[in-house]
C-alpha positions as CSV (number, residue, x, y, z in Angstrom):
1,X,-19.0,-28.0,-23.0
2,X,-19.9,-31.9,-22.8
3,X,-20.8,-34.2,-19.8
4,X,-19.0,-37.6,-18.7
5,X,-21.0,-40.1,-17.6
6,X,-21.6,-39.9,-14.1
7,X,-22.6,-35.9,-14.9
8,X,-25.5,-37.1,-17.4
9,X,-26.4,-40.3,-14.8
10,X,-26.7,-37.2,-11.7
11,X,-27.7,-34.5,-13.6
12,X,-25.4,-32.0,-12.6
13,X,-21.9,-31.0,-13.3
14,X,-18.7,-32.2,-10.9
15,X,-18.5,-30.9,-7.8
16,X,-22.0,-30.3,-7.1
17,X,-24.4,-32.0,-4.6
18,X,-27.2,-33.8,-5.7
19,X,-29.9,-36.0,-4.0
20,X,-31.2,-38.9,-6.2
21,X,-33.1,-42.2,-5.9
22,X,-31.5,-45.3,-6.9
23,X,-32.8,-48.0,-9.0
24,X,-31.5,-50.7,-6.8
25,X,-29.9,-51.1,-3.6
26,X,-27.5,-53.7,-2.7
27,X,-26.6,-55.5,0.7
28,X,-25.7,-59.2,1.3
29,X,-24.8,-60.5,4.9
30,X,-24.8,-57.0,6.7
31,X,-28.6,-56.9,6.5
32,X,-28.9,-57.6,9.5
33,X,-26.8,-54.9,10.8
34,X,-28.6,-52.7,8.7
35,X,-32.1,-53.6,9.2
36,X,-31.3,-52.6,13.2
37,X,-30.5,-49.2,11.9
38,X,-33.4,-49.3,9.9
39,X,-35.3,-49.9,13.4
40,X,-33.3,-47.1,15.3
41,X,-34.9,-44.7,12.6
42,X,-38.6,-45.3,13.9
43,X,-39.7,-46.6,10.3
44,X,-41.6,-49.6,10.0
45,X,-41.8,-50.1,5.9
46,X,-39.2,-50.0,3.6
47,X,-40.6,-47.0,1.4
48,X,-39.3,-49.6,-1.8
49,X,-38.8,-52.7,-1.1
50,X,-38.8,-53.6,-5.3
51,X,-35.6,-52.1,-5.0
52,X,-34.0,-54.0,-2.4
53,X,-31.6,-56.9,-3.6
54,X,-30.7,-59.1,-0.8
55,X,-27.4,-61.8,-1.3
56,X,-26.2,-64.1,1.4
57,X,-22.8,-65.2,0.2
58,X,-20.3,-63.9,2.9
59,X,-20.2,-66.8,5.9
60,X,-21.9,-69.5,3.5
61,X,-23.3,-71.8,4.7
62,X,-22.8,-70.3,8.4
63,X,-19.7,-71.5,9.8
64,X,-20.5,-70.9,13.4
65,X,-23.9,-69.5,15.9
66,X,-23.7,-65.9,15.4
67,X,-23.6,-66.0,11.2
68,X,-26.7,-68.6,11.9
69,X,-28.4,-66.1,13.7
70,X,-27.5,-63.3,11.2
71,X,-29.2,-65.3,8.5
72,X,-32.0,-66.4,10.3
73,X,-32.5,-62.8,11.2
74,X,-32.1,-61.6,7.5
75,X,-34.8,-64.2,6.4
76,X,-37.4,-63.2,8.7
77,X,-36.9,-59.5,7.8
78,X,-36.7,-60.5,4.2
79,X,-40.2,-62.1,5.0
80,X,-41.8,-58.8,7.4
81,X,-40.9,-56.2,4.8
82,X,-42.5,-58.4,1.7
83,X,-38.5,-58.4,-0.2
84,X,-39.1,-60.3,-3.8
85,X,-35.1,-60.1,-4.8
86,X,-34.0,-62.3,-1.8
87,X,-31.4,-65.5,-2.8
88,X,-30.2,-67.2,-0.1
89,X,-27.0,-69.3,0.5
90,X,-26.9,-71.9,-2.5
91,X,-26.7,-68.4,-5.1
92,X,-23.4,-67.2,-5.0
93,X,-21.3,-63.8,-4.7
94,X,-23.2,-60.9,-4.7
95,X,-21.0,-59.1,-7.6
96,X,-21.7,-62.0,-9.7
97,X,-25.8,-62.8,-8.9
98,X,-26.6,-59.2,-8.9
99,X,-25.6,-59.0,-13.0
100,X,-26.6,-62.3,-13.7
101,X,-30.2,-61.7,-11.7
102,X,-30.2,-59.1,-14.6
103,X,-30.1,-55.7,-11.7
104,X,-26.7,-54.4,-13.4
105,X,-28.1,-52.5,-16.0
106,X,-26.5,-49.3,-18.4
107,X,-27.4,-46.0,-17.5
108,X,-29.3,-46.8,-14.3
109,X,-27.9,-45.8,-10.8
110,X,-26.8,-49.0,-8.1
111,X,-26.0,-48.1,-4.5
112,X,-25.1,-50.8,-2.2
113,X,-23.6,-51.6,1.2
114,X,-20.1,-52.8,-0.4
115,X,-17.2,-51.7,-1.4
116,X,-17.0,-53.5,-4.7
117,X,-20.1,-52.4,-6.0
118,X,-18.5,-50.5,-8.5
119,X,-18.1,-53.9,-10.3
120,X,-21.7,-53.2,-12.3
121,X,-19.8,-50.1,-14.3
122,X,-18.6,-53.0,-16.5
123,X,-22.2,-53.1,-18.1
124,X,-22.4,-49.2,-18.2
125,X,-24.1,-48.5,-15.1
126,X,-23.0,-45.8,-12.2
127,X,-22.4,-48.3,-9.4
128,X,-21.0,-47.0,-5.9
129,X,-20.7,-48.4,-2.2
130,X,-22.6,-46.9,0.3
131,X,-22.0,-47.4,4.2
132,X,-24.3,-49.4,6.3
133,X,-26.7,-46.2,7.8
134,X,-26.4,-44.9,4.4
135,X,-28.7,-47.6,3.4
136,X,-30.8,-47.9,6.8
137,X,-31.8,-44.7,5.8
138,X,-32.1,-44.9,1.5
139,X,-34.6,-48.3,2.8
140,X,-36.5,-45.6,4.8
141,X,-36.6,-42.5,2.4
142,X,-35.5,-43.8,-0.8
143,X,-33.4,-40.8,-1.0
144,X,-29.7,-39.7,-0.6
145,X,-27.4,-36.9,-1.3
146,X,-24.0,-37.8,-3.6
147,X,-21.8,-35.1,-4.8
148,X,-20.9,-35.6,-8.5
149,X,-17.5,-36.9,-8.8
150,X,-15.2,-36.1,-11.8
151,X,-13.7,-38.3,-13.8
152,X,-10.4,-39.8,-14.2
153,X,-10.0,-41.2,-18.0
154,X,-8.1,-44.6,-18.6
155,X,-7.7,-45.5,-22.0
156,X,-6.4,-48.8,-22.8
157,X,-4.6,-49.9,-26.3
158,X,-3.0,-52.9,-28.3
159,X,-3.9,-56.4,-27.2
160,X,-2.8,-58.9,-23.9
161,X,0.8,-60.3,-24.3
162,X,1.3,-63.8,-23.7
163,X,0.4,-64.8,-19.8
164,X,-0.7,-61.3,-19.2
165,X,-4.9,-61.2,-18.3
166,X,-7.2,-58.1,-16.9
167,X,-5.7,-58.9,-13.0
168,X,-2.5,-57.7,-14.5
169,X,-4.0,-54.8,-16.3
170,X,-5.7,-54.0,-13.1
171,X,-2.6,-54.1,-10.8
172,X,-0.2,-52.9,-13.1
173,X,-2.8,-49.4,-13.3
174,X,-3.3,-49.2,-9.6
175,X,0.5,-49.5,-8.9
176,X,1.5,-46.6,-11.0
177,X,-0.8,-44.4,-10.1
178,X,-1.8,-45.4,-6.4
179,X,-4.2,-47.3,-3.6
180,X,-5.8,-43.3,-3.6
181,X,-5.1,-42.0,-6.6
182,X,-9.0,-41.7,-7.3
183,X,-10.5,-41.1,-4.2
184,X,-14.2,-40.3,-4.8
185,X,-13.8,-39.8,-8.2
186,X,-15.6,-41.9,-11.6
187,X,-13.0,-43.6,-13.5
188,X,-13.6,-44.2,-17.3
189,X,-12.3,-47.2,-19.3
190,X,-11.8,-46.5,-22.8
191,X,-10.1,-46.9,-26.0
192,X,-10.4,-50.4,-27.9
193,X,-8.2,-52.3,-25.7
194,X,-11.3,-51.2,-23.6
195,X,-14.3,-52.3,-26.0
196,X,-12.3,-55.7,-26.9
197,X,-12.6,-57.0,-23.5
198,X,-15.2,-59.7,-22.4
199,X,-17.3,-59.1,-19.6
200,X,-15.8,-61.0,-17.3
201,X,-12.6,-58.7,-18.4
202,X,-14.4,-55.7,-17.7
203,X,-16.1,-57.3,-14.3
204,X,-12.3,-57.3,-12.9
205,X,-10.9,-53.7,-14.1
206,X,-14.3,-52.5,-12.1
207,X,-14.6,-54.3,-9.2
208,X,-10.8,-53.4,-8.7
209,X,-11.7,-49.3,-8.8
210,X,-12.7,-49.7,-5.8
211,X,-9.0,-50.4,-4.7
212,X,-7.9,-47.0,-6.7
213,X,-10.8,-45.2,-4.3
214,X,-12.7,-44.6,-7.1
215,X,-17.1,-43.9,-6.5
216,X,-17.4,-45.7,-9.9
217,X,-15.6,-47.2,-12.7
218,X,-17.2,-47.5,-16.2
219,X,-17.5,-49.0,-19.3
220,X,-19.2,-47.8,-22.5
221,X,-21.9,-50.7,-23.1
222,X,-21.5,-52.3,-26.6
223,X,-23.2,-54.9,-28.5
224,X,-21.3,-57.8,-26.4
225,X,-23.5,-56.2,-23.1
226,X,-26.8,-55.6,-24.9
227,X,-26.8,-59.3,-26.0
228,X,-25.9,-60.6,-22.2
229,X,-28.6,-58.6,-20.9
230,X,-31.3,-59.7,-23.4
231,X,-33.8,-61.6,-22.0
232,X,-32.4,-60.9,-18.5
233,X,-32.8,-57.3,-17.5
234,X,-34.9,-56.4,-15.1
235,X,-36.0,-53.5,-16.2
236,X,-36.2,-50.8,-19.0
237,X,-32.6,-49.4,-19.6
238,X,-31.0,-46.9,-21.8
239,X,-27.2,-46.7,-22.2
240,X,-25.5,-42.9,-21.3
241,X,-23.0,-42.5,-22.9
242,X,-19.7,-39.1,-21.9
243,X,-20.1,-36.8,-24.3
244,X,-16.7,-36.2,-27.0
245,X,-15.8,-33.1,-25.5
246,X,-16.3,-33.9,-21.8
247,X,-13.6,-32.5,-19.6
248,X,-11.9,-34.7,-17.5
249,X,-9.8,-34.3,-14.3
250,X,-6.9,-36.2,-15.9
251,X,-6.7,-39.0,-19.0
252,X,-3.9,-41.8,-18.7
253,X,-3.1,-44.5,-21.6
254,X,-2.1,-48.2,-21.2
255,X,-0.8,-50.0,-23.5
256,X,-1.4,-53.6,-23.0
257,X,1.0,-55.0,-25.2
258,X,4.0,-54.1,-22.9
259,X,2.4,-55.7,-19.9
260,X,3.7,-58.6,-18.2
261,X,2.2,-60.8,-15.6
262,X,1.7,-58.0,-12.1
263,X,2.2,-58.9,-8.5
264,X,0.4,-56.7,-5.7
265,X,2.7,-57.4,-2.7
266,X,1.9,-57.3,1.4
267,X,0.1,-55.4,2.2
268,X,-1.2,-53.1,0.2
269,X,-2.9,-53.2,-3.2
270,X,-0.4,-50.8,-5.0
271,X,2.7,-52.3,-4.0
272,X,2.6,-54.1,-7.4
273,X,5.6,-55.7,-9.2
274,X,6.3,-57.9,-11.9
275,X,6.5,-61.0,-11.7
276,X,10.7,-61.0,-12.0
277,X,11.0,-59.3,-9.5
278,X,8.8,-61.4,-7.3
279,X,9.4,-65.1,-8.8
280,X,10.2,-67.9,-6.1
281,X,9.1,-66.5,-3.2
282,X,7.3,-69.6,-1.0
283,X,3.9,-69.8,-0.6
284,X,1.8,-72.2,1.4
285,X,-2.0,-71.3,0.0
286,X,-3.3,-69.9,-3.3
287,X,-7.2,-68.9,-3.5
288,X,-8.8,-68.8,-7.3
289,X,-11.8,-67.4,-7.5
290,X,-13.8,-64.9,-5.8
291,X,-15.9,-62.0,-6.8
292,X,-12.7,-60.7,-9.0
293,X,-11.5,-64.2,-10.9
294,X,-14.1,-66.4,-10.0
295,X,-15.7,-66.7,-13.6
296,X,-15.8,-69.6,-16.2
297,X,-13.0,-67.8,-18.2
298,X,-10.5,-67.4,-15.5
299,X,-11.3,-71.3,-14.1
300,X,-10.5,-72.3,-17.7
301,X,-7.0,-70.7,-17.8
302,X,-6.1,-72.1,-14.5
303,X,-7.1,-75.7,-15.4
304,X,-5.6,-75.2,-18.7
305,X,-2.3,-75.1,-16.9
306,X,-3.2,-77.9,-14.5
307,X,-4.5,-80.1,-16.7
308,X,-2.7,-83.4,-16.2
309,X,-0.6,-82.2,-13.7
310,X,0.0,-82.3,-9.9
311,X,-0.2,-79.2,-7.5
312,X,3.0,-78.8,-5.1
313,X,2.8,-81.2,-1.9
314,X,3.6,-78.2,0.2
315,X,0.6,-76.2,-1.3
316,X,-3.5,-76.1,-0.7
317,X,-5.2,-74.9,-3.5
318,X,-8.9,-73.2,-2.6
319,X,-11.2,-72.9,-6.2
320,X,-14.2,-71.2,-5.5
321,X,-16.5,-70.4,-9.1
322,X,-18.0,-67.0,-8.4
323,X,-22.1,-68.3,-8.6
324,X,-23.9,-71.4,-9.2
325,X,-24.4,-70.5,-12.9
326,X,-20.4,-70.3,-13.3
327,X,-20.3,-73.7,-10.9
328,X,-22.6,-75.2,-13.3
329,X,-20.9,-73.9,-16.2
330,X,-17.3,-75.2,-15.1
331,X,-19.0,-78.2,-13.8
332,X,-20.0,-79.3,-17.2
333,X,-17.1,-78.5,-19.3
334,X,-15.2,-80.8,-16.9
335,X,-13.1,-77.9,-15.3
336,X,-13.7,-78.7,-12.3
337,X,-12.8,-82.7,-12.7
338,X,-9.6,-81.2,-13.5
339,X,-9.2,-78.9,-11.1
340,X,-10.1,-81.9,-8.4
341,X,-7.6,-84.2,-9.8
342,X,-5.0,-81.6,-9.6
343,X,-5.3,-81.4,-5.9
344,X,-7.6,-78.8,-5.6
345,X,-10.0,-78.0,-3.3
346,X,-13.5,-77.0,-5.2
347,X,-15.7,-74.0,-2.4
348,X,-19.4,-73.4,-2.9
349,X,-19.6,-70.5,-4.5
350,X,-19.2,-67.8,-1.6
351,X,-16.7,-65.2,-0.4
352,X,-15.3,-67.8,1.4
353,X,-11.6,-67.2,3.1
354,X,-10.9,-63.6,1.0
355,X,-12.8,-61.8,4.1
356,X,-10.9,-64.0,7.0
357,X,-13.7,-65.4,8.4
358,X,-14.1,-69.2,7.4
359,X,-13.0,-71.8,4.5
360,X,-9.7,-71.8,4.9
361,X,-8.1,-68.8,6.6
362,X,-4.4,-68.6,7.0
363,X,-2.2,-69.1,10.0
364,X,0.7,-66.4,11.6
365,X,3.7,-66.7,9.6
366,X,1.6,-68.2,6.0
367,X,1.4,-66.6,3.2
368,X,-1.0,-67.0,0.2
369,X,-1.1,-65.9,-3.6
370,X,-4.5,-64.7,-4.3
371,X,-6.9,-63.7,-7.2
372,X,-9.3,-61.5,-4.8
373,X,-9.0,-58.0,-4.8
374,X,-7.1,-57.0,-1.1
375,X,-4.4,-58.0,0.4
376,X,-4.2,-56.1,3.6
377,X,-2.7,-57.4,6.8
378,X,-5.2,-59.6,8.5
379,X,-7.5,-60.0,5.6
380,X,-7.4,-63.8,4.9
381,X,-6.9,-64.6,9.0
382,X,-3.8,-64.1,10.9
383,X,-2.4,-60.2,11.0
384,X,0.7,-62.5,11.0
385,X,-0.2,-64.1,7.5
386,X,1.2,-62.5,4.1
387,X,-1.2,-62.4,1.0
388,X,0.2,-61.8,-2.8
389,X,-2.3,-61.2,-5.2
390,X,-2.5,-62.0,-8.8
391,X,-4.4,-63.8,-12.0
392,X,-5.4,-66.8,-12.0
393,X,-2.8,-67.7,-14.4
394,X,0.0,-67.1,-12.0
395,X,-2.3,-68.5,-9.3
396,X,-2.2,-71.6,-11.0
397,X,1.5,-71.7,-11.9
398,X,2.5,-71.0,-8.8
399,X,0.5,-73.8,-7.5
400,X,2.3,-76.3,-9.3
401,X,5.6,-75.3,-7.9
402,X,5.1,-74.0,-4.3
403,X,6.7,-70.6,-4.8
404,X,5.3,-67.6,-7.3
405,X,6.2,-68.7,-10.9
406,X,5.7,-66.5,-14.4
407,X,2.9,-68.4,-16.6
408,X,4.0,-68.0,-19.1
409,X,6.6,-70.9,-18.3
410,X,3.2,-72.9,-18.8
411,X,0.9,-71.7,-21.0
């Protein structure tokens, strides 16, 4: 009997307990928090502090005294515990640095101190969030026990439809089969709907399986990944690969030439419809970017329908690239000029409003269409506020109009 992925990548077979090592560890603006666990545990030296990869991107720059403080705290630990993979404020989103830095690697194991750091499984490594004393304690031992998960299978077919991107895909899965369908299991991307997708395609499907409850979610590495990671990795890597007779806990098929554009409604991430059934409701704020659509392809689509035109009087439209590189990137092929002269508002790269706490948060009775990846009550501001979430295509439609709009009206 074969092995899936996450079996090989742990060593033992699902349902069994294992205690492992990681090859990096993740945290961003919690550090600080964590690092006063770290004291409570009586350690004074990080046992491997090569492993540690430190991002400030949530409250960038600080918006008020206490996120100061935090990062003022984070530095000087940074500094104590002699922590070479540090960037500070001007980086970017952790999801997107971390690959870029060249951390996200096939076949190695990434724990980290978010929820959505199952997004490296889109370059074939196991990625899983960790809680905060979880990783106090992996600083101070370099060890922790995981029990093996199985393994949902999702295989994907055909190509996109017209107006229909990886956000639909994404939302269109998690409403059929549930916010919990996957709870601490892997999930597995496959099929050639699968290996067709770009990375910033496969960066959405999984970031987003953390919203399913998924540990991991996982794409075979192909030629496209080996070539992003050349001359960036930082390490040795060798791609693991499930075995053709692994057993899974359950395989599901998409067909993604049947999709249409998906809307996740309040306020929850499975309450997905399409877009017919949600067109011309108001909206007062849309948000493009993040660590889900925050890349060069997604800012492209979205000027591509604002090019030349004029975004709705009664609308504010936040842009925020998901790093510097993809700033840069959009930035010079003049995606950004268009953006701007649309009516946009252009964010440092950051997390920004998608975790309530600065850059434009909404007010009780708002509501916003977003391309992040949650929608719960209270997540962009006021537990009074409403948040939709979609592509940046229908982000960017609906822009133009004031109320959620099909794209395909514009593209």
């Amino acid at each position: 009997m074969g092995a899936t992925f996450s079996e090989k990548i742990l060593g033992k077979k699902a349902g069994e307990v294992v205690t492992v090592s990681p090859d990096f560890i993740l945290s961003h603006d919690n550090s600080a928090a964590i690092s006063q666990e770290f004291a409570k545990l009586g350690v004074e030296k990080i046992k491997n502090p090569d492993k540690l990869v430190i991002i400030l991107d949530h409250v960038v720059p600080a918006s008020a005294e206490k996120y100061a403080l935090n990062h003022k705290l984070i530095r000087e630990f940074v500094s104590q515990q002699g922590i070479s993979n540090f960037f500070d404020i001007h980086h970017g989103i952790c999801h997107q640095v971390f690959h870029e830095a060249g951390f996200a690697l096939p076949g190695k194991l990434i724990l980290g101190a978010d929820s959505h750091t199952t997004s490296y499984g889109a370059l074939g490594a196991f990625s899983a969030g960790i809680g905060r004393t979880e990783v106090a304690c992996l600083w101070a031992t370099d060890e922790i026990w995981l029990r093996v998960p199985e393994t949902f299978r999702i295989e994907i077919q055909g190509g996109y439809a017209a107006g229909t991107f990886a956000k639909d895909l994404i939302l269109r899965i998690i409403g059929d089969l549930g916010a919990d369908c996957a709870n601490y299991l892997a999930v597995e991307f496959t099929g050639a709907g699968a290996q067709n997708m770009s990375l910033a395609e496969r960066l959405v499907l999984s970031n987003m399986a953390a919203e399913m409850g998924a540990k991991n979610g996982y794409f075979e590495p192909n030629q496209m990944v080996l070539d992003y990671l050349e001359g960036r990795a930082q390490l040795e890597f060798e791609p693991i690969f499930s075995d053709p007779d692994a057993v899974y806990e359950r395989t599901f098929t998409f067909d993604l030439s049947d999709l249409e554009p998906q809307v996740a409604c309040p306020h929850t991430v499975d309450n997905v419809k399409p877009i017919h059934e949600v067109a011309g409701i108001p909206i007062h704020q849309v948000l493009i970017g993040t660590c889900t659509n925050g890349r060069f392809e997604d800012l492209e689509v979205a000027a591509g329908i604002l090019k030349n035109r004029k975004i709705h009087p009664s609308v504010r439209v936040l842009v925020i690239p998901a790093s510097r590189q993809e700033y840069l990137r959009a930035l010079k092929a003049g995606l950004l000029e268009v953006l701007s002269e649309a009516g946009c508002v252009i964010l440092n790269p950051g997390c920004g409003p998608c975790l309530g706490a600065h850059q434009g948060i909404l007010a009780p009775g708002e509501t916003a269409l977003s391309t992040a990846n949650r929608n719960f009550r209270g997540r962009m501001g006021s537990r009074e506020s409403a948040i939709y979430l979609a592509s940046p295509a229908t982000a960017a439609a609906s822009a133009l109009t004031g109320k959620i709009m099909d794209p395909r009206e514009y593209l």
